[in-house]
N, C-alpha and C positions, 0 to 999 in steps of 0.2 A: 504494500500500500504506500504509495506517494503523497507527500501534502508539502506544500510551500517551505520552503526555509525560512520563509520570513516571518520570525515568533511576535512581531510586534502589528500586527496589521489593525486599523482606526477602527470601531465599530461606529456601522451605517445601519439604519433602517433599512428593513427588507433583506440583509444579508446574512449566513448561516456563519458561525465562529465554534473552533474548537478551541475553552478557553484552560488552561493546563496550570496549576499553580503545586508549587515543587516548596518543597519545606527549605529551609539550611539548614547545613551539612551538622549531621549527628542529629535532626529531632525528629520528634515523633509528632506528628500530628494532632495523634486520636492515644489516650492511655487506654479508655477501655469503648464497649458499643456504645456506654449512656453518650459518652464526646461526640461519634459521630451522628447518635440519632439527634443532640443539639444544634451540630453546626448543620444538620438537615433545616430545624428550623428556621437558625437565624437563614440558610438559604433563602428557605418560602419568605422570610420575611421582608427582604431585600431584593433580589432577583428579578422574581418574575412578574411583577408591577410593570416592569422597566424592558423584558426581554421572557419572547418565550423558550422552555425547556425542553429539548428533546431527548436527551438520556445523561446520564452521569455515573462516576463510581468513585467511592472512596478507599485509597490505600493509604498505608501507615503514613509514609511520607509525599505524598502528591495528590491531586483530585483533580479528576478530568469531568469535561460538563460539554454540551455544546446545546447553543444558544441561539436565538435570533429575536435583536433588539424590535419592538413595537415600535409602529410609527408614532409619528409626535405626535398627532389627535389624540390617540389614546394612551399616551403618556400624560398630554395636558390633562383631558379627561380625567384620568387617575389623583395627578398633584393637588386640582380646586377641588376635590371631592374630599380632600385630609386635611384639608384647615391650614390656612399661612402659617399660623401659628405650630405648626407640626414637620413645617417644609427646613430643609437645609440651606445654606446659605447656596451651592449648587445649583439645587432645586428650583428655589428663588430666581438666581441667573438666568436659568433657562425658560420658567416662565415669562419673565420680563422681555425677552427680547428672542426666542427661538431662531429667528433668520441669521442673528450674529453670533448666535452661544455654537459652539462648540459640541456638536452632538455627541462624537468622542466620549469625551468628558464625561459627561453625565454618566454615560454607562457602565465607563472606569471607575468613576467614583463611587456608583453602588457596592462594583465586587470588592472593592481597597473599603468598602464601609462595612461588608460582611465578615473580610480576614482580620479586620480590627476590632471588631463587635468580640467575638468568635474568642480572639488571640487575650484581650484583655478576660474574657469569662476565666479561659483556662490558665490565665497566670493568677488569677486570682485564687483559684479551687485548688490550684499546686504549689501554692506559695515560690512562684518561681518571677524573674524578669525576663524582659527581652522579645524580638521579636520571632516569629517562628516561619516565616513564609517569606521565601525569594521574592524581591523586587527588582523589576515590573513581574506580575504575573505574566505568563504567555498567553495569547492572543491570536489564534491562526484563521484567517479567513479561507473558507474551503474555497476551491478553484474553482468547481464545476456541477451542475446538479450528479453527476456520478459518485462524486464522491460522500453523497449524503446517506446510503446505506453502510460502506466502506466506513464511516466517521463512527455510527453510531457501534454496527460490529466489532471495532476497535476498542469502543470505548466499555461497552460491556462483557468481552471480554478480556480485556487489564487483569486481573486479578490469575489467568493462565500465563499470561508473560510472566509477571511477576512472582510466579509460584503460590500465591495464597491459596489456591484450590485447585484440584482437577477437575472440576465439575464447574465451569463459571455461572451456572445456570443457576445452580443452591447459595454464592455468594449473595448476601441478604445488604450489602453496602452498596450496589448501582440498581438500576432503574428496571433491570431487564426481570424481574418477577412482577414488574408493576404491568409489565406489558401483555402478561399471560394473567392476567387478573380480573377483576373489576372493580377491583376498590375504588375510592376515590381518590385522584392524582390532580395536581399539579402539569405534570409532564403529559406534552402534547400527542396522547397515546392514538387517538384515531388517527389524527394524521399520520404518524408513523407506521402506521400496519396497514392504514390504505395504500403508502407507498411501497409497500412489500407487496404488496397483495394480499395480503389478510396473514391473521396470527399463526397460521400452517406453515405460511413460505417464509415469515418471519422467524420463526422458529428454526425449519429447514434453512434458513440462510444464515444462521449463528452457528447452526451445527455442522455446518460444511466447510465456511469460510473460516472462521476463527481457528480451528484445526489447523488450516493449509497457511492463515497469516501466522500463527506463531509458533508451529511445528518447525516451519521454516525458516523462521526468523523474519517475516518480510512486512513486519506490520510497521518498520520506520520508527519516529519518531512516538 
């Protein structure tokens, strides 16, 4: 699997992003599940207001997601419906004047609003300092709509590259149980399995391709 070298690409409205953020060197992300089911929330909490979610997964020291930012209408929409008084100084910026704000921006500063949210909870709980998450996070604009099946099988299956399991399918820290479910989600599940062709070939195409990406080692970055 191929994707851009270029880790830093601007988020745009209407464009699909695999957004990749890596711990420094020696820590741990997550001590135990309760860590990751939190920073799940602060996720919902920040996120997807701002950008929708098409899969993700948590490992010890990195977390992969891929996203696509909402247009401004319904970002405006979303801001005057929480109250001035609730908006960020950002936030603020952008509704003031959207043609000259930096759209960028805003949606940077949600995920830098999450690892911070997030980073302060658990240094607090582990009487620890310091930051825990490389900066900039990585940022990859996919290339092409082909690579939006490729992005997502990637991303759900991390946890085979990485050794956490042989079965990526029972790892209960990315999205792909939510897709064979019907709970309520967050993550933009029909779209997803309409682009497969439904939950069958969805299925069949994690259990085929993730095998041959990283049996082979050829799942890149």
């Amino acid at each position: 699997m191929s994707f851009s070298i270029q880790y830093h690409s601007k988020f745009e409205t209407g464009k699909f992003y695999h957004v990749i953020a890596k711990a420094v060197d020696g820590v741990k992300l997550f001590a135990n599940d309760e860590n990751k089911l939190y920073f799940l929330r602060r996720f919902a909490t920040y996120i997807p207001a701002f950008a929708d979610v098409y899969a993700y997964c948590l490992s010890d020291n990195h977390i992969h997601c891929m996203v696509k930012p909402k247009p401004d209408e319904e970002i405006d929409s979303y801001l005057k419906s929480i109250g001035d008084e609730n908006l960020t100084i950002t936030q603020k910026r952008f509704l003031a004047d959207k043609n000259q704000f930096d759209f960028n921006e805003l949606i940077e500063t949600q995920f830098n609003y999450l690892f911070v949210s997030y980073v302060r909870s658990f240094n607090k709980m582990y009487q620890r300092k310091g930051g825990m998450f490389n900066k900039p996070f990585r940022c990859i604009e996919m290339e092409n709509d082909a690579h939006f099946s490729q992005l997502i099988i990637y991303i759900h299956a991390n946890p085979l590259k990485h050794k956490l399991m042989n079965d990526f399918t029972q790892y209960h820290w990315s999205s792909y149980q939510t897709f064979i479910s019907n709970s309520q989600t967050l993550i933009k599940r029909e779209e997803v399995l309409e682009w497969f062709g439904g939950s069958h070939r969805f299925i069949e195409a994690h259990t085929t391709q993730a095998d041959f990406y990283y049996k082979h080692n050829l799942s890149g970055e």
